[in-house]
Every structure is written in structure tokens, then in C-alpha cells.
C-alpha positions as CSV (number, residue, x, y, z in Angstrom):
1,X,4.7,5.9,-7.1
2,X,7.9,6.4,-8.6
3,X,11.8,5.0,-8.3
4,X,13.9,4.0,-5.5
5,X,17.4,3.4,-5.1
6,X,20.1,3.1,-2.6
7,X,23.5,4.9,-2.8
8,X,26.9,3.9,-2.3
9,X,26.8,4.8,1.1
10,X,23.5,2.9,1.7
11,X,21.3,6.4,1.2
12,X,18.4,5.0,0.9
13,X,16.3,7.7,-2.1
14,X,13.1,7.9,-3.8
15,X,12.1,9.7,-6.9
16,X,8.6,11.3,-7.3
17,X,7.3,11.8,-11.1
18,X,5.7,15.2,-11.5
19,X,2.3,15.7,-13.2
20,X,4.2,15.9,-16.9
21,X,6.4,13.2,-16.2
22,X,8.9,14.5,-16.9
23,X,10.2,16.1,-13.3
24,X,12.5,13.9,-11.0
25,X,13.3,14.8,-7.4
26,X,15.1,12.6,-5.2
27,X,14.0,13.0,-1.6
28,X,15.2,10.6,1.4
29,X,11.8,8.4,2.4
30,X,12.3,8.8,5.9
31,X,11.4,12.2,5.3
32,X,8.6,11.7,4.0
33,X,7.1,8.9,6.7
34,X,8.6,11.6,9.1
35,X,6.0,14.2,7.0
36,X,3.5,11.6,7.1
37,X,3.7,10.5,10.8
38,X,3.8,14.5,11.9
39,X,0.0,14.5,10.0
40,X,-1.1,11.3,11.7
41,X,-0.9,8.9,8.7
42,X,-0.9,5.1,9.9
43,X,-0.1,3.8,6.5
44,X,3.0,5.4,4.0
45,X,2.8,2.7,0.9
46,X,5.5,3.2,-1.5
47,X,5.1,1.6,-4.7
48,X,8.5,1.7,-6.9
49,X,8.6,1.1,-10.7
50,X,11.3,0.1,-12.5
51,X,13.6,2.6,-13.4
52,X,14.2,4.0,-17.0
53,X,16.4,2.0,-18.7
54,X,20.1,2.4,-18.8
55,X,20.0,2.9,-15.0
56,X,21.5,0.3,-12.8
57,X,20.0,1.3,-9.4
58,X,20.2,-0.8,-6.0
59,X,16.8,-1.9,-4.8
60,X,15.3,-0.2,-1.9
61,X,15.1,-2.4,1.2
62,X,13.6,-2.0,4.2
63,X,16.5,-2.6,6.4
64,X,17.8,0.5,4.1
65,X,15.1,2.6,5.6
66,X,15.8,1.6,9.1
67,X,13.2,2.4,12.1
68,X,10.3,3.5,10.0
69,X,7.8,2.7,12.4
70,X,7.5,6.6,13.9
71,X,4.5,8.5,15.2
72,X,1.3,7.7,14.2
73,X,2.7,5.3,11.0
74,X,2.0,1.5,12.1
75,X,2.8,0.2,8.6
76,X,4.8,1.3,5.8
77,X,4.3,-1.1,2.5
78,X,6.8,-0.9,-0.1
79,X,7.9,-3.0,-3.2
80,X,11.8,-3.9,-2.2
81,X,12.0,-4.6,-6.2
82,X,11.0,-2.3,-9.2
83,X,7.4,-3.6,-9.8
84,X,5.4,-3.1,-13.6
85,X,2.5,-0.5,-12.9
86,X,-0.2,-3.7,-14.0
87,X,1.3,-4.9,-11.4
88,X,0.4,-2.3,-9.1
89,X,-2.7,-1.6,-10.2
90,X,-3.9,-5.6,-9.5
91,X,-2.4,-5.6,-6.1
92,X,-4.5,-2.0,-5.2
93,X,-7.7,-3.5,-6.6
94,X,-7.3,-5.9,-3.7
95,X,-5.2,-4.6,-1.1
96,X,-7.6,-1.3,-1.1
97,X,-10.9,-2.9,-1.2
98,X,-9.8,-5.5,1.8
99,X,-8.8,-2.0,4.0
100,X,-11.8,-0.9,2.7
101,X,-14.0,-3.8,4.3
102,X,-11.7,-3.7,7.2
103,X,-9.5,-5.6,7.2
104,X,-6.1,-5.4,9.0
105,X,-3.0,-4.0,7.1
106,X,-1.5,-7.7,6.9
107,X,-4.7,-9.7,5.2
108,X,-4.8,-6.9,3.0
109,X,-1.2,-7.1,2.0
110,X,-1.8,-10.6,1.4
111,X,-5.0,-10.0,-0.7
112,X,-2.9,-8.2,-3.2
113,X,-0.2,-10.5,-3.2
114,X,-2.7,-13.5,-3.5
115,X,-4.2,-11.7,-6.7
116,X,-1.0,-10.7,-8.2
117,X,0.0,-14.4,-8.1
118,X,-3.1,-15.7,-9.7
119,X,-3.7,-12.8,-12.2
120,X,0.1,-11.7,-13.4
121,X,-0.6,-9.2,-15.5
122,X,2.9,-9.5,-16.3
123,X,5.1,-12.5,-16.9
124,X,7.0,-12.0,-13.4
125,X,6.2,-15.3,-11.6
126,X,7.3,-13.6,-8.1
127,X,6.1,-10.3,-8.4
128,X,3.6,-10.9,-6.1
129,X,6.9,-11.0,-3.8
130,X,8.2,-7.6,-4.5
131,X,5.2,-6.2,-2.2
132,X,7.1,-6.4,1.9
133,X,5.0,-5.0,4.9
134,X,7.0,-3.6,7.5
135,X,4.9,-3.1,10.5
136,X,4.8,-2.5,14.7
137,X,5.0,-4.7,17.1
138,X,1.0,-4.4,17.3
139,X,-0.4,-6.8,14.5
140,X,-4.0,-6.8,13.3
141,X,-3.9,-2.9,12.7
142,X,-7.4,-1.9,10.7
143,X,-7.8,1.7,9.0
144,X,-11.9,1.2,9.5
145,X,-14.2,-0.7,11.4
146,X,-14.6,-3.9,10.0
147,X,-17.7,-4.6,8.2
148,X,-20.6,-6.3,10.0
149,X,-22.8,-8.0,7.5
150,X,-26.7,-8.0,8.4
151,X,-27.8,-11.2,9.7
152,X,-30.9,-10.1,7.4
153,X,-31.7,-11.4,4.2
154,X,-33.5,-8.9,1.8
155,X,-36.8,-9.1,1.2
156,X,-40.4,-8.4,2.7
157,X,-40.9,-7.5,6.3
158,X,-44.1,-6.6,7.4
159,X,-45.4,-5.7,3.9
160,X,-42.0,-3.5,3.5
161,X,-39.1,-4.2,1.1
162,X,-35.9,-4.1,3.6
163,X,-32.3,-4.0,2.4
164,X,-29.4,-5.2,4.4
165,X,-27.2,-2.1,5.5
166,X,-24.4,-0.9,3.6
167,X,-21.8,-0.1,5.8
168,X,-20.5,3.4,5.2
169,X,-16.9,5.1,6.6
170,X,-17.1,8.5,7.3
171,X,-13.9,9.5,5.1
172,X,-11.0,7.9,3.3
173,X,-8.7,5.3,5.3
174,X,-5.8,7.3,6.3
175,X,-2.9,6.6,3.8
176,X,-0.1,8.2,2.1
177,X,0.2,6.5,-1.3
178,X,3.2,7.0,-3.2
């Protein structure tokens, strides 16, 4: 997380928040999906607050960023607007636990943006806007398998107590969450 802006010159910039949060340091964010895609990430997700006040920035865009498709990234999601961190914090609760079952980047993009329009935690009627997907040519990309839900009900079989599966994934879905 942190602040985005575009120069004059159509630079696009990010700002990272150090631990304190106190620390700013502007870095381009083609850098960092270069960074990313060099350590096979498939998914950069920026998520840009709104700046401190007295600042007039220009929004990020993604036609600011340019060809950010590189490498091993298939998707980078970014909020083109500054965003309220409730905000964020709805839309992960969704957009997370759909990757999580599975899903593919887009449904899970739109299971954020469905909750952020039905919860606003804020009083930003198009916030669930501000969250663009820019993705490959190749749609339906998944982080994990998705999950296969046992055909089983629970209960007794053959005198034994049997519990549908609970799928597991060997590790974290591949992301670089900013």
C-alpha cells in the first residue's frame, strides 16, 4: 500500500510507507513488477491511498504504466483512484478468499468490487470502481487449483464418522501486495 502519482511528464511513481510511517520513497512501479516478474510473481496488486492532504497528485492509470504484463506477472491490480484503507480492507476479505478457493484473478476482482458495493465502508458510492485489473491476453488465470467440494455429505459410513476434505494448498498464492 501506499500513494501514487503521475508527473508532469507522465512518470508514473509510487510511494511506499515505512514501518513508522513516517518514511516516503518514490520508486517507478515498473520497477517493481520488473522485481516481481524476475522472482516469478503472477500477481503485483497495488493498492493506493489517498494522499495526505494538501497534495494535489494525478491519479495513477494504467495506461500510465504502460506494458506491465512482463515475465511471469499475468495480472497487475491497482486502484486508478486514491482508495480509504476500509475500503481496502473489504475488497481483500473477498478478493483473497475467492484466489484462495481458486478462483481466477478476474471473479476475484469482481468479488471484491461486488462487496465494496454492497458493504461501503465509506460513503464513496463508486469506490468499488477505483479497483482496475489489467491482465494477459490469457483470461481465467488461477493462483491455486480450484477447490473440489466432496460429493460426500458428513456423517456415518460404515460405523465411522467421515468428514468431507478440506482442500489444502501447499503455500501462499504467489502475490506481491503493495
Amino acid at each position: 500500500m501506499g500513494v501514487g502519482q503521475r508527473e508532469d511528464d507522465g512518470t508514473p511513481l509510487i510511494a511506499f510507507v515505512d514501518d513508522d510511517g513516517d518514511g516516503e520513497s518514490w520508486e517507478d512501479p515498473r520497477d517493481v513488477i520488473r522485481t516481481a516478474a524476475a522472482c516469478g510473481v503472477r500477481l503485483v496488486v497495488f493498492e493506493l491511498l489517498m494522499p495526505p492532504t494538501d497534495y494535489n497528485y494525478e491519479p495513477l492509470t494504467p495506461s500510465a504504466l504502460g506494458d506491465v504484463i512482463t515475465g511471469s506477472v499475468t495480472a497487475v491490480m491497482l486502484t486508478h483512484l486514491p482508495v480509504h484503507p476500509k475500503q481496502c480492507k473489504v475488497f481483500n476479505d473477498s478478493f483473497y478468499e475467492a484466489l484462495g478457493r481458486g478462483e481466477s484473478i478476474e471473479t476475484a476482482v469482481q468479488a471484491g468490487r461486488r462487496m465494496l458495493k454492497v458493504d461501503k465502508p465509506v460513503e464513496d458510492a463508486a469506490g468499488f470502481g477505483w479497483f482496475t485489473l489489467v491482465t494477459s491476453p490469457q483470461s481465467g488465470v488461477r493462483l491455486v487449483s480450484p477447490v473440489v467440494e466432496s460429493p460426500l455429505p458428513p456423517g456415518p459410513i460404515a460405523g465411522r464418522l467421515v468428514e468431507p476434505m478440506t482442500p489444502r494448498w501447499s503455500g501462499a498464492p504467489d502475490v506481491l501486495h503493495h
